[in-house]
OpenMM code with the backbone's topology and positions (N, CA, C; nanometers):
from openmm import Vec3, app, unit

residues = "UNK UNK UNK UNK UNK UNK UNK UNK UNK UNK UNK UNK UNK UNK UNK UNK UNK UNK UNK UNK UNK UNK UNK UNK UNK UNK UNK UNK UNK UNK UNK UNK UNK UNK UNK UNK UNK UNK UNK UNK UNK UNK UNK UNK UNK UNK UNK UNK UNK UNK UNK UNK UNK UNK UNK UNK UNK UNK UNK UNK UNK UNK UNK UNK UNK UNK UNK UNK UNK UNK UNK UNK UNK UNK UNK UNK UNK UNK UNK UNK UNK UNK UNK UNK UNK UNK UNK UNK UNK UNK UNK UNK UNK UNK UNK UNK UNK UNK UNK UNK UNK UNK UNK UNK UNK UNK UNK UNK UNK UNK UNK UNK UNK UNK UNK UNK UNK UNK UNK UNK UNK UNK UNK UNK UNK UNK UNK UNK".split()
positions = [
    Vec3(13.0323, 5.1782, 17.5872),
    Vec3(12.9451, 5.1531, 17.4743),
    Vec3(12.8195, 5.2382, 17.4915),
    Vec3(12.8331, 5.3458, 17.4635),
    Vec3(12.7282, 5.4513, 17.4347),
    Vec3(12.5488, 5.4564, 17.3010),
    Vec3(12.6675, 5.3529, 17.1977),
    Vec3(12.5209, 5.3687, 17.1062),
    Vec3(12.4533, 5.2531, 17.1431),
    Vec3(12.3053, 5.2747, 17.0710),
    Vec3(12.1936, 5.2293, 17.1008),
    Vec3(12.2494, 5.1038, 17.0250),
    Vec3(12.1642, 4.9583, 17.0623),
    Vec3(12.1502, 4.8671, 16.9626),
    Vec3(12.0673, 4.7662, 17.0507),
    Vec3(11.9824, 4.6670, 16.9471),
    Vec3(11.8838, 4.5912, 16.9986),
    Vec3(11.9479, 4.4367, 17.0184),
    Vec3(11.9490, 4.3689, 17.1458),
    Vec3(11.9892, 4.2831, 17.1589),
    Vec3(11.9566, 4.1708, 17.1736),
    Vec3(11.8586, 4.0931, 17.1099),
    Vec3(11.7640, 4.0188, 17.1583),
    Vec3(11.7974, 3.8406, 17.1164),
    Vec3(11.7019, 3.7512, 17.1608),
    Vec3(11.7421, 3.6146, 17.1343),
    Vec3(11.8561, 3.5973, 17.2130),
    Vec3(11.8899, 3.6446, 17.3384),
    Vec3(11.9511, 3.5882, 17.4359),
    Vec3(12.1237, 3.6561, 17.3714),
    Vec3(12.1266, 3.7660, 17.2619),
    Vec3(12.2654, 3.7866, 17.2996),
    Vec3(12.3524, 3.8512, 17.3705),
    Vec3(12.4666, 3.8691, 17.4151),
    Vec3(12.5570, 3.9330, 17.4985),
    Vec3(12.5654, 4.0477, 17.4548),
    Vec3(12.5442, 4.1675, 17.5367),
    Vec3(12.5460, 4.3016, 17.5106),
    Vec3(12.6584, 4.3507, 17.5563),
    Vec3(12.8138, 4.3525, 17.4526),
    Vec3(12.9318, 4.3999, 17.4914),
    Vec3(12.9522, 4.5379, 17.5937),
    Vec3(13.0321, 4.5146, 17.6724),
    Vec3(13.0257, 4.6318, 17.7832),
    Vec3(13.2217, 4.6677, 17.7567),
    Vec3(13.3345, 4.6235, 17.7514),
    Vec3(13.4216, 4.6084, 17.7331),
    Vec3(13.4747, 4.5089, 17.7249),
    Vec3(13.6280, 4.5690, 17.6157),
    Vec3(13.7446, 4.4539, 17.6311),
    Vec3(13.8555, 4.5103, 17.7085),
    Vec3(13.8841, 4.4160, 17.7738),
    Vec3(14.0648, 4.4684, 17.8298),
    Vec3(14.1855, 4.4295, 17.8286),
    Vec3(14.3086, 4.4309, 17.8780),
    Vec3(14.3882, 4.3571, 17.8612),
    Vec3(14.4404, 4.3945, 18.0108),
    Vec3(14.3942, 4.3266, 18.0891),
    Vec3(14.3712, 4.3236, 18.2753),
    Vec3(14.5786, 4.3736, 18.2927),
    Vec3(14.6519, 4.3507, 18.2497),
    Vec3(14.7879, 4.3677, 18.2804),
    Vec3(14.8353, 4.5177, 18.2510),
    Vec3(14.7323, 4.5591, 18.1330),
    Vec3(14.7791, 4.6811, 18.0803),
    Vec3(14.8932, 4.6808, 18.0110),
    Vec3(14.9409, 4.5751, 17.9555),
    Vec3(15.0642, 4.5159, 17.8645),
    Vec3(15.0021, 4.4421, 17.7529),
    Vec3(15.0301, 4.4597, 17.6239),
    Vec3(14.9657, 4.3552, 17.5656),
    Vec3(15.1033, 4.2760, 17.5167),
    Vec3(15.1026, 4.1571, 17.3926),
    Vec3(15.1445, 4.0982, 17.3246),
    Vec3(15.1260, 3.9182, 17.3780),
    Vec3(15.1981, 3.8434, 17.2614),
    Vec3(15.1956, 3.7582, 17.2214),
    Vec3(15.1691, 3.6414, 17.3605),
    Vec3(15.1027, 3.5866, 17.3906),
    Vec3(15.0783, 3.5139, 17.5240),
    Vec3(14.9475, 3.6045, 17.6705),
    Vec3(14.9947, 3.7131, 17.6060),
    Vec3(14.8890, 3.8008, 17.6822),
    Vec3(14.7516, 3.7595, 17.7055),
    Vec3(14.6923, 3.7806, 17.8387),
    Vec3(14.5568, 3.7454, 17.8255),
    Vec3(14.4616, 3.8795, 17.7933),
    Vec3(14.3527, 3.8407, 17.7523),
    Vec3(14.2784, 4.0280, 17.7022),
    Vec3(14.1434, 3.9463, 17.7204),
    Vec3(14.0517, 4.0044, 17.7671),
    Vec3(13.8932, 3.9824, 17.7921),
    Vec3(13.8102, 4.0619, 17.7107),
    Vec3(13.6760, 4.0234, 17.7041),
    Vec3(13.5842, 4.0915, 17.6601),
    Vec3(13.4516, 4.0405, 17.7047),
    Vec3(13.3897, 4.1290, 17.7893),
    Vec3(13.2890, 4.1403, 17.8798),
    Vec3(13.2174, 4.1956, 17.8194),
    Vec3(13.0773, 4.1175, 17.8930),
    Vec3(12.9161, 4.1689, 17.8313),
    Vec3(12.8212, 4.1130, 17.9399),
    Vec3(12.7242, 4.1854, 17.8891),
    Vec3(12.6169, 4.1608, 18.0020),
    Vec3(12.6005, 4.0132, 18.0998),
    Vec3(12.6358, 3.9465, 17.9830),
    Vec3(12.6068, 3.7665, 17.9905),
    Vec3(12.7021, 3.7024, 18.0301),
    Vec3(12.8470, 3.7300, 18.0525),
    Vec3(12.9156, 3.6626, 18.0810),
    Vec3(13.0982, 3.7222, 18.0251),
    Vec3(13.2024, 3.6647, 18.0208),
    Vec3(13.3294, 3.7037, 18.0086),
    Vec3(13.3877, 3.6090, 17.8982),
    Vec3(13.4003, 3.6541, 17.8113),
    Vec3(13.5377, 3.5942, 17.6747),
    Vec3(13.6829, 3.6153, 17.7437),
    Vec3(13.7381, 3.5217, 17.7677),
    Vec3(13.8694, 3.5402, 17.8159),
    Vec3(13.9579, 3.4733, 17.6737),
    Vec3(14.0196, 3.5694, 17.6295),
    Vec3(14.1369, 3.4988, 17.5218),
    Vec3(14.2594, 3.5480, 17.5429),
    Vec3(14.3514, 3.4408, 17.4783),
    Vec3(14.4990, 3.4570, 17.4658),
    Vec3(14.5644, 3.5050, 17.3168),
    Vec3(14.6716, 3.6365, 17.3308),
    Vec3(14.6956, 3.7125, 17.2217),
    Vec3(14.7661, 3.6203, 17.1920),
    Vec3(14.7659, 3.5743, 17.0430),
    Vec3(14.8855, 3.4731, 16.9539),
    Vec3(14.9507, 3.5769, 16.8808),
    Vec3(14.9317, 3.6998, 16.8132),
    Vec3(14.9773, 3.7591, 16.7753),
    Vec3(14.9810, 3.8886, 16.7927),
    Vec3(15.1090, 3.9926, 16.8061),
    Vec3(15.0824, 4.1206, 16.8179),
    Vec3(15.1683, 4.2393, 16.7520),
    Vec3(15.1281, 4.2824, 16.6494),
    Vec3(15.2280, 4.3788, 16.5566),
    Vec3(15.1271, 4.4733, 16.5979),
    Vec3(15.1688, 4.6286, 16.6592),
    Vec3(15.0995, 4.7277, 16.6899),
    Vec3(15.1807, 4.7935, 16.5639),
    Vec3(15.0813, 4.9089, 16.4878),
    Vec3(14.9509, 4.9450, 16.5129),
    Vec3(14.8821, 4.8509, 16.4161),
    Vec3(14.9222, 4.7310, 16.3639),
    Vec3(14.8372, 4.7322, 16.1960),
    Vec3(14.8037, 4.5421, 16.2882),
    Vec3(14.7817, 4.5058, 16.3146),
    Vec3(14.8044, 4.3344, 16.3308),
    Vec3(14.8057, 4.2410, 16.4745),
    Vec3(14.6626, 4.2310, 16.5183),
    Vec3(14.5959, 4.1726, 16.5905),
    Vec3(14.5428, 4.0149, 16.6067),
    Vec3(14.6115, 3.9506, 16.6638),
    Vec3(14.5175, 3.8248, 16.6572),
    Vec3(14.5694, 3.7441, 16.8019),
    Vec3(14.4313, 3.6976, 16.8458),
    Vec3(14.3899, 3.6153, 16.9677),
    Vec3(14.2772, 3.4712, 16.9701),
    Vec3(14.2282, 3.4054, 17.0502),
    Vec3(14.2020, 3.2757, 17.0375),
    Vec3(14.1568, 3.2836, 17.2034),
    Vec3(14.0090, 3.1950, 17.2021),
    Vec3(13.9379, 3.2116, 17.2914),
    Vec3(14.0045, 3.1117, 17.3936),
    Vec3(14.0330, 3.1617, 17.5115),
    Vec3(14.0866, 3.0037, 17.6289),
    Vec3(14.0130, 2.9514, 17.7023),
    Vec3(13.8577, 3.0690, 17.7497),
    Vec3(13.8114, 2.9972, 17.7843),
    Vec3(13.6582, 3.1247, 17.7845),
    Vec3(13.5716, 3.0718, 17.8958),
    Vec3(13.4215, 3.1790, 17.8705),
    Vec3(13.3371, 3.1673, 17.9843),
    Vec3(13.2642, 3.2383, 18.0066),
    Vec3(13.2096, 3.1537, 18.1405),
    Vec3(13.0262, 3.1798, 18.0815),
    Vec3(13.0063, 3.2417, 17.9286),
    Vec3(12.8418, 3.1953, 17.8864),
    Vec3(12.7986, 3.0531, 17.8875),
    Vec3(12.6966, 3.0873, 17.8761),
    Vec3(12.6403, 2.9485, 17.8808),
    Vec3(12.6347, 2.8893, 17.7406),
    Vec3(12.6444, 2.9252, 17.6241),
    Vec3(12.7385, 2.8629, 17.5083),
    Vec3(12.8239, 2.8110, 17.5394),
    Vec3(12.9104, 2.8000, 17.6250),
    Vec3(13.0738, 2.7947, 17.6059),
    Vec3(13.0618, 2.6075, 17.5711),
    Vec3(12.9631, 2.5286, 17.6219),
    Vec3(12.9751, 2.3999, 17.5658),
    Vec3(12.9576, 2.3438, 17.4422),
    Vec3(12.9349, 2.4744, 17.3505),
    Vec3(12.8650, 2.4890, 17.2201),
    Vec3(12.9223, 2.5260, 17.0912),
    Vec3(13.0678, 2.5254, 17.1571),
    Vec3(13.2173, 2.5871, 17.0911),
    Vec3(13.3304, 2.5609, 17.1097),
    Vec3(13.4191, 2.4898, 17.0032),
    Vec3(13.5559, 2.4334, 17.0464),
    Vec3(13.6798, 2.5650, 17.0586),
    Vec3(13.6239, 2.6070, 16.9559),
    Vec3(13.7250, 2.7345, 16.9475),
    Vec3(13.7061, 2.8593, 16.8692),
    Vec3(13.7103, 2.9887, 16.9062),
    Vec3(13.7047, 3.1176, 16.8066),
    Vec3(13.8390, 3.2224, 16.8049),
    Vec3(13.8920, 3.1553, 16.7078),
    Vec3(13.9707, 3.2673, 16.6627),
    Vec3(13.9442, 3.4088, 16.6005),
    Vec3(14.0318, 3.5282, 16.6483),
    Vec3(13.9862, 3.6493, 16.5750),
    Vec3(14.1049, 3.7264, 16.4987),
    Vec3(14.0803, 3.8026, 16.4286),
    Vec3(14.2120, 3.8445, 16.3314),
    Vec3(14.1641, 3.9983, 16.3282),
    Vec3(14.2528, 4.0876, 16.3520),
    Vec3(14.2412, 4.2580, 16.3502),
    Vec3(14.3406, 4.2964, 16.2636),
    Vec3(14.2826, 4.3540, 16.1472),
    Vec3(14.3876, 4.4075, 16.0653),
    Vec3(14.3880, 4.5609, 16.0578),
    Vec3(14.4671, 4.6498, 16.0547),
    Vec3(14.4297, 4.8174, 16.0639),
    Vec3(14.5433, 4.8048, 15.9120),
    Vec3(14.4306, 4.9075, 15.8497),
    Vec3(14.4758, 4.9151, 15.7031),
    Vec3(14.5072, 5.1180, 15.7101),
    Vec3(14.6311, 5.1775, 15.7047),
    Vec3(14.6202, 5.3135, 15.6784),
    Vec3(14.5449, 5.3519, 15.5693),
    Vec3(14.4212, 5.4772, 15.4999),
    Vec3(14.4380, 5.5088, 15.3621),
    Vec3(14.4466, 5.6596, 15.3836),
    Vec3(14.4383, 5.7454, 15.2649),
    Vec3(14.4355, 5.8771, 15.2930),
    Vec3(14.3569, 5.9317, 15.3598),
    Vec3(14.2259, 5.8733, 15.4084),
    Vec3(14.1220, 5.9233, 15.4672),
    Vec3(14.0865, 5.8856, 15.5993),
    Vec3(14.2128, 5.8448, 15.6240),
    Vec3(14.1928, 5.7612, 15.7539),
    Vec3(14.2601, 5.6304, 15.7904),
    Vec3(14.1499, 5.5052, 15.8983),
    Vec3(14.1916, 5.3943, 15.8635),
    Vec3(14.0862, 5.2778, 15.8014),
    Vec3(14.1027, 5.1276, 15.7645),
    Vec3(14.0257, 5.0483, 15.7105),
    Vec3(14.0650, 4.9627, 15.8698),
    Vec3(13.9432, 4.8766, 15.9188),
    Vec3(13.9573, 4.7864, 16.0371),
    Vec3(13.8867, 4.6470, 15.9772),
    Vec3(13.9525, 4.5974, 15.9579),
    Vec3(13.8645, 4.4012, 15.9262),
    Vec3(13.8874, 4.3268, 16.0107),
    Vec3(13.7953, 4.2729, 16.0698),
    Vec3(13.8268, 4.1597, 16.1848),
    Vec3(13.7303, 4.0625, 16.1010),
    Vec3(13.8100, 3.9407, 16.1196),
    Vec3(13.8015, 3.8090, 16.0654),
    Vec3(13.7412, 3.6506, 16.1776),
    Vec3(13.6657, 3.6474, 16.1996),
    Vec3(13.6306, 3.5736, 16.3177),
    Vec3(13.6163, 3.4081, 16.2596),
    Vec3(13.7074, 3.2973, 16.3329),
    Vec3(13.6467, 3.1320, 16.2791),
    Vec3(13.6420, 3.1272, 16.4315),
    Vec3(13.5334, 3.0346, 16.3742),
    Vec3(13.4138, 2.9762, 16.4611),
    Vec3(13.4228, 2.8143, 16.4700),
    Vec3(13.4864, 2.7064, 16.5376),
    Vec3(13.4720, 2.5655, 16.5350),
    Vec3(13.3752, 2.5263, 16.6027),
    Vec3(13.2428, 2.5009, 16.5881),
    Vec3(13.1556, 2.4343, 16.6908),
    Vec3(13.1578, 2.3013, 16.7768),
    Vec3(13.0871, 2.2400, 16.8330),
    Vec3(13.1200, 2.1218, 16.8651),
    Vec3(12.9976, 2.0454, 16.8036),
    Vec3(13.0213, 1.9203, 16.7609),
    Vec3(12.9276, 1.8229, 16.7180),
    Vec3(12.7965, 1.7826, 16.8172),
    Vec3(12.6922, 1.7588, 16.7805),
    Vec3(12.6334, 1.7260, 16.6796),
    Vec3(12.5563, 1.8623, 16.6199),
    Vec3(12.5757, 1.8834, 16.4816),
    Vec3(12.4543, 1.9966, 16.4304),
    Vec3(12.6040, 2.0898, 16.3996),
    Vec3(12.7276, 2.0654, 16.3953),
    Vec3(12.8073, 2.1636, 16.3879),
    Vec3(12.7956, 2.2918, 16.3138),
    Vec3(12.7295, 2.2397, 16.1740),
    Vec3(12.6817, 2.3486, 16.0504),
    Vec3(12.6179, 2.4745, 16.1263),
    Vec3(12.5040, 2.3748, 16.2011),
    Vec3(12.4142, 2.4190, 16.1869),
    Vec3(12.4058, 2.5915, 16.3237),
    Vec3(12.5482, 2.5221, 16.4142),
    Vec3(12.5430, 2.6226, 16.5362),
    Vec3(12.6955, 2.6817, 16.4687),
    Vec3(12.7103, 2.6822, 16.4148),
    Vec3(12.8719, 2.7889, 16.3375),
    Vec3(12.7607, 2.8727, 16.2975),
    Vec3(12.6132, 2.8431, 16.2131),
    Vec3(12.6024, 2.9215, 16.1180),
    Vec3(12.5395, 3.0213, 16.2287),
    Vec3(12.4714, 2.9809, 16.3548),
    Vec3(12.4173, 3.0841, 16.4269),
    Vec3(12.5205, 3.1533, 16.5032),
    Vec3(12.6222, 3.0687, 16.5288),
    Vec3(12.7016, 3.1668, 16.5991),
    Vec3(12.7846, 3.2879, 16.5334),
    Vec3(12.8044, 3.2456, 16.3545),
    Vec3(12.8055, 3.4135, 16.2932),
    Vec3(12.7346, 3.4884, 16.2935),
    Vec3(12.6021, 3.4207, 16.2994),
    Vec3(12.5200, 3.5773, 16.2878),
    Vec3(12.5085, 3.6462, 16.3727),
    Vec3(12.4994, 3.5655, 16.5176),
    Vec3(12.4911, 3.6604, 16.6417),
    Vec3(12.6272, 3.7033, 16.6709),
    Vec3(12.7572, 3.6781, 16.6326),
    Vec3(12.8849, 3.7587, 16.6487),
    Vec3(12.8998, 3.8734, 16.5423),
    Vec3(12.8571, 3.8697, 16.4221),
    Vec3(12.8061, 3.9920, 16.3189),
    Vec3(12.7479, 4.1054, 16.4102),
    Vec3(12.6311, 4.0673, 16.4862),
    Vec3(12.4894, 4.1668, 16.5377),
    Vec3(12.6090, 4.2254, 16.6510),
    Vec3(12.6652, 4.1542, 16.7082),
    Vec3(12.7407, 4.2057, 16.8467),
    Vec3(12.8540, 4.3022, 16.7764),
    Vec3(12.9591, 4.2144, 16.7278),
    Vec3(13.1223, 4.3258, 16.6562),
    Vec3(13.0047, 4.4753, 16.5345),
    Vec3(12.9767, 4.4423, 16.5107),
    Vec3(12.8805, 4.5450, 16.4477),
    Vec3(12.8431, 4.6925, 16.5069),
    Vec3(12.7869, 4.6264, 16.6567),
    Vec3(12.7638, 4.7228, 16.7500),
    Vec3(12.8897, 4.7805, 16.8037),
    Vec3(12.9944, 4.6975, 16.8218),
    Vec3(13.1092, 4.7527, 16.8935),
    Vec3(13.2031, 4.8433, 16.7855),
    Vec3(13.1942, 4.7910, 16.6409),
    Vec3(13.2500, 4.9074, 16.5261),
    Vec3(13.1676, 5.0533, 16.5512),
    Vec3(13.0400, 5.0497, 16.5767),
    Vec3(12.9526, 5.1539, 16.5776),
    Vec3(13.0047, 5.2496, 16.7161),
    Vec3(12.9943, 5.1896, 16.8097),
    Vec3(13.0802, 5.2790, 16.9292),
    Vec3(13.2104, 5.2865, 16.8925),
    Vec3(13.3243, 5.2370, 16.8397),
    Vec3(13.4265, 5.2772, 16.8110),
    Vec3(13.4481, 5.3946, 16.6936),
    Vec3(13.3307, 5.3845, 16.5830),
    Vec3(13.3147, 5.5197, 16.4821),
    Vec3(13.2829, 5.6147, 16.5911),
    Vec3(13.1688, 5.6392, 16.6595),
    Vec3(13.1259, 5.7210, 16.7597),
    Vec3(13.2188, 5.7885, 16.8469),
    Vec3(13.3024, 5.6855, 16.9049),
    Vec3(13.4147, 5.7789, 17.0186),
    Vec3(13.5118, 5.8307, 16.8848),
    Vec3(13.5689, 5.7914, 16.8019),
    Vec3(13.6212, 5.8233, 16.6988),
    Vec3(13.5883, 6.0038, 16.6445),
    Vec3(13.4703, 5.9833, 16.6543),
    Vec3(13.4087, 6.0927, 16.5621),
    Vec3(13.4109, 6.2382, 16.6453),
    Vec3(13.3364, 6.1573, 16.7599),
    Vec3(13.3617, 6.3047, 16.8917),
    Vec3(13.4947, 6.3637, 16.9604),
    Vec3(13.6342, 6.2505, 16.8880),
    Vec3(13.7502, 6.3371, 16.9349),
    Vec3(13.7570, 6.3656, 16.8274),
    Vec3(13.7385, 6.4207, 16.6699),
    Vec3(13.7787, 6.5191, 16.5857),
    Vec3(13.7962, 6.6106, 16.6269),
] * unit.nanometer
topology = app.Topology()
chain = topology.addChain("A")
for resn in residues:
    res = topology.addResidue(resn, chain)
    for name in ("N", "CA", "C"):
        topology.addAtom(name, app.Element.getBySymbol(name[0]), res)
């Protein structure tokens, strides 16, 4: 993760994801590491190249008591100009205030996948 971005209010500054086996699919475990701590999830779904989706198992931030579950969804869309990437993120909090910590935990997962689309245009751009 090469580009710049401001990380502040205590969020995780993505460093990588992996998939520790170097195998992916359906049951697979795949991580995603940041300054703050490790997202460990399990792949539920895997159609390469177009169709991505995984589910958090476990975390070691200090949120992690602050969240029942986050699912994520990767869709790769071909067009003539390239590709389209949508990732779809639900968020279940845990009670009490549930509203109220879903609604922060989109915004600070927006500020973070945001940054990580931005390094992925970037390495993108410099292998033309």
């Amino acid at each position: 993760m090469d580009v710049p971005g401001c990380f502040c209010v205590g969020l995780p500054k993505p460093v990588a994801c992996e998939i520790p086996t170097g195998e992916g699919g359906v049951g697979t475990e795949r991580r995603c590491i940041s300054d703050r701590g490790v997202v460990t999830q399990k792949i539920t779904l895997w159609n390469p190249p177009s169709h991505l989706e995984f589910q958090m198992a476990s975390t070691t931030h200090s949120w992690s008591a602050q969240v029942d579950s986050i699912l994520e969804d990767f869709r790769i869309t071909p067009h003539e100009d390239g590709s389209q990437i949508t990732r779809t993120t639900t968020i279940t909090a845990t009670k009490p205030f549930q509203w109220i910590k879903e609604r922060g935990f989109v915004l600070g997962l927006k500020r973070v996948h945001c940054y990580v689309f931005k390094n992925w245009r970037a390495t993108l751009e410099n292998t033309r």
